[in-house]
C-alpha positions as CSV (number, residue, x, y, z in Angstrom):
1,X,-10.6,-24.0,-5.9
2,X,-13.7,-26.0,-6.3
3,X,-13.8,-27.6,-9.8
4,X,-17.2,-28.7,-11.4
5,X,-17.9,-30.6,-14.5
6,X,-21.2,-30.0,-16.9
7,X,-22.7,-31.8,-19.1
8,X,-24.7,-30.8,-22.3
9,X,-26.8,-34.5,-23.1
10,X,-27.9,-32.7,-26.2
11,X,-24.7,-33.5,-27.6
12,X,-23.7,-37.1,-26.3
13,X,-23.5,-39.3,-29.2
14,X,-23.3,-42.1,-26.5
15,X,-20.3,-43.3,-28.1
16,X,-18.1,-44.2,-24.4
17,X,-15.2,-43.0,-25.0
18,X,-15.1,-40.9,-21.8
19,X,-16.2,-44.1,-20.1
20,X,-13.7,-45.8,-21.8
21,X,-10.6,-42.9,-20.8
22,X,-11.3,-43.2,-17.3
23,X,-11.0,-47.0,-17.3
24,X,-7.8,-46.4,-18.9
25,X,-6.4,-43.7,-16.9
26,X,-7.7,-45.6,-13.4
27,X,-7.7,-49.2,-14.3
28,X,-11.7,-48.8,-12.8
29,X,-14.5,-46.9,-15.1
30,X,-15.5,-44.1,-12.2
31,X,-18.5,-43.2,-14.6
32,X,-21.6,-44.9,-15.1
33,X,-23.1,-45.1,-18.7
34,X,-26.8,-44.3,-18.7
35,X,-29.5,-45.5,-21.1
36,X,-28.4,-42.4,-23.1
37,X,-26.0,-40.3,-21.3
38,X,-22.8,-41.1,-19.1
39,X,-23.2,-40.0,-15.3
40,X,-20.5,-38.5,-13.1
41,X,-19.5,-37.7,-9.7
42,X,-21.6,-34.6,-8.5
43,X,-18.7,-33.5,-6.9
44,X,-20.5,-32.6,-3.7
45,X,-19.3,-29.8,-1.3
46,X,-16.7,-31.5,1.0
47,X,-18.6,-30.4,4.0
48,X,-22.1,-32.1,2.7
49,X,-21.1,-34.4,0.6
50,X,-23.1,-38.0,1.9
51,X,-20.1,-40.0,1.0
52,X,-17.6,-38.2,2.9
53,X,-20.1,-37.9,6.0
54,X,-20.7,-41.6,6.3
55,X,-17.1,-43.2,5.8
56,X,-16.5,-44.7,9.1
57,X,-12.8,-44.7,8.7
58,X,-12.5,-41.0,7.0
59,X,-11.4,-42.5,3.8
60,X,-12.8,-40.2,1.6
61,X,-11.6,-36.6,2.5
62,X,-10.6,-33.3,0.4
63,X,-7.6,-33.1,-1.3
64,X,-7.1,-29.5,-3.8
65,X,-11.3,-28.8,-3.4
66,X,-12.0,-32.2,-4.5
67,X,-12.7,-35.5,-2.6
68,X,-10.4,-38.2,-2.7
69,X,-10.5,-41.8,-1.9
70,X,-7.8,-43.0,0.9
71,X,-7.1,-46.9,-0.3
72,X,-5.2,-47.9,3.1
73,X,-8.2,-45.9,4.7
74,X,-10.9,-47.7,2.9
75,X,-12.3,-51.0,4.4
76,X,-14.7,-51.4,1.7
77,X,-18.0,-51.3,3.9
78,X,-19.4,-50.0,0.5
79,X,-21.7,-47.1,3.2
80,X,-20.4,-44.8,0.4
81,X,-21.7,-46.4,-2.7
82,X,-25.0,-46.2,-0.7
83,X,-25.3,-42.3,0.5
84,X,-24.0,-41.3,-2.9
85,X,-27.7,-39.2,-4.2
86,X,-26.1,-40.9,-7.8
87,X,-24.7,-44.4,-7.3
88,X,-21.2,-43.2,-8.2
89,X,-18.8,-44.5,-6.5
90,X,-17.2,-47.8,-7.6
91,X,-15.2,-50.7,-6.4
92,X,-11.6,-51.3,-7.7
93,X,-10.9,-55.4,-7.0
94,X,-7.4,-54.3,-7.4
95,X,-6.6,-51.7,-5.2
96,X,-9.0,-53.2,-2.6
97,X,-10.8,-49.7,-1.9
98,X,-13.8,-47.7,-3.2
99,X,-13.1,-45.4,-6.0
100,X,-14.6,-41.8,-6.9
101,X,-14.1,-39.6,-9.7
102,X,-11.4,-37.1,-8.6
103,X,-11.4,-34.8,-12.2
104,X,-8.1,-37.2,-12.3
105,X,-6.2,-35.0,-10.3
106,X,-5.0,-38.0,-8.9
107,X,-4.0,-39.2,-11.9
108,X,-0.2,-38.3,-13.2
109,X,0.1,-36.1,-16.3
110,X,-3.3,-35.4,-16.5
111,X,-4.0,-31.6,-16.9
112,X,-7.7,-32.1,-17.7
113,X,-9.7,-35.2,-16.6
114,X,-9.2,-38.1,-19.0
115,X,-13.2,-38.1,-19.9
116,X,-13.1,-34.5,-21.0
117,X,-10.3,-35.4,-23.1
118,X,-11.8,-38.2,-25.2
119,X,-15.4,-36.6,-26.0
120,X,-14.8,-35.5,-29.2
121,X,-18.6,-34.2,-29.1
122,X,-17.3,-31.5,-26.6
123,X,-20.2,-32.4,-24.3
124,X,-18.0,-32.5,-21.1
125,X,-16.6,-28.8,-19.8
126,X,-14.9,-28.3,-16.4
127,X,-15.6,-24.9,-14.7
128,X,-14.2,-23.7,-11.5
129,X,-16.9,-22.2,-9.0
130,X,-15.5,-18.9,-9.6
131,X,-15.9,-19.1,-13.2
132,X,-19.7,-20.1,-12.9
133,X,-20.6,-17.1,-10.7
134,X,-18.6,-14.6,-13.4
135,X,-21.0,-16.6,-16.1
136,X,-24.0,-15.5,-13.6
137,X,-23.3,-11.6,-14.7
138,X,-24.5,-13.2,-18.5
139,X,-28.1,-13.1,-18.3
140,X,-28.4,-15.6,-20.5
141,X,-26.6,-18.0,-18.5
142,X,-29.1,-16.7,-15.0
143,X,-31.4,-19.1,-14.7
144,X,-29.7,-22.2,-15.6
145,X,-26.5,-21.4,-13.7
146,X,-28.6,-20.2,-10.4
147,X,-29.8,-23.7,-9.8
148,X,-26.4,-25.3,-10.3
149,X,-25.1,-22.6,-7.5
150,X,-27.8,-23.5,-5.4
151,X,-25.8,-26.5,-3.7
152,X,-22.8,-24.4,-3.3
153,X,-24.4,-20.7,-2.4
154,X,-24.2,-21.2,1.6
155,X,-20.4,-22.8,1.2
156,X,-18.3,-20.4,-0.6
């Protein structure tokens, strides 16, 4: 099942504490702070995702619908951090390797990602794929929900 997170910058109070979770939970911030709003992972379509398609070593592959970093895999040739579309992949010193957001489902205990636990604005929501084209049938929802499908449409 392909998990997406959105984002409602209306309501970001800018206070990074979801910056601050994922540092906690990972050791390595794998968000970026903004001059207003944090930034995540676009979570990309495995098959067209620019990170993915450049590793050299296959290092970053999908794991449960998301992509995950390989550490052992990873040689660091940062080719990643540089076909990302928005800068957001990140080096972790200590593990030696690249680092991506992953929704934490690499991280233990985690039933939601750390980030969407901490924002006590309620800015962050995960959906599932399937859940956004049910929130399609909502006219309300039509427009802006049609243009985040559009990276996904030809895939599913």
């Amino acid at each position: 099942m392909k998990t997406l997170m959105v984002i409602d910058p209306r309501r970001c109070s800018e206070c990074q504490d979801c910056i601050n979770a994922c540092q906690k939970t990972h050791g390595v911030a794998r968000t970026k702070k903004t001059s207003t709003v944090p930034v995540f992972c676009l979570q990309c379509h495995p098959d067209k995702a620019p990170c993915a398609r450049i590793c050299p070593t296959g290092a970053i592959r999908e794991e449960d619908g998301t992509l995950i970093v390989d550490d052992e895999s990873c040689i660091m040739c940062r080719l990643c951090m540089i076909a990302c579309p928005v800068g957001m992949l990140v080096i972790d010193d200590d593990k030696k390797a690249v680092q991506k957001c992953t929704l934490c489902l690499d991280a233990e205990d985690q039933i939601l990602p750390a980030c969407v636990e901490a924002c006590k604005d309620n800015v962050l929501k995960i959906f599932s794929v399937e859940d956004l084209d049910e929130l399609k049938k909502d006219l309300s929802y039509t427009e802006v929900l049609n243009e985040a499908m559009k990276a996904y449409q030809n895939k599913l």
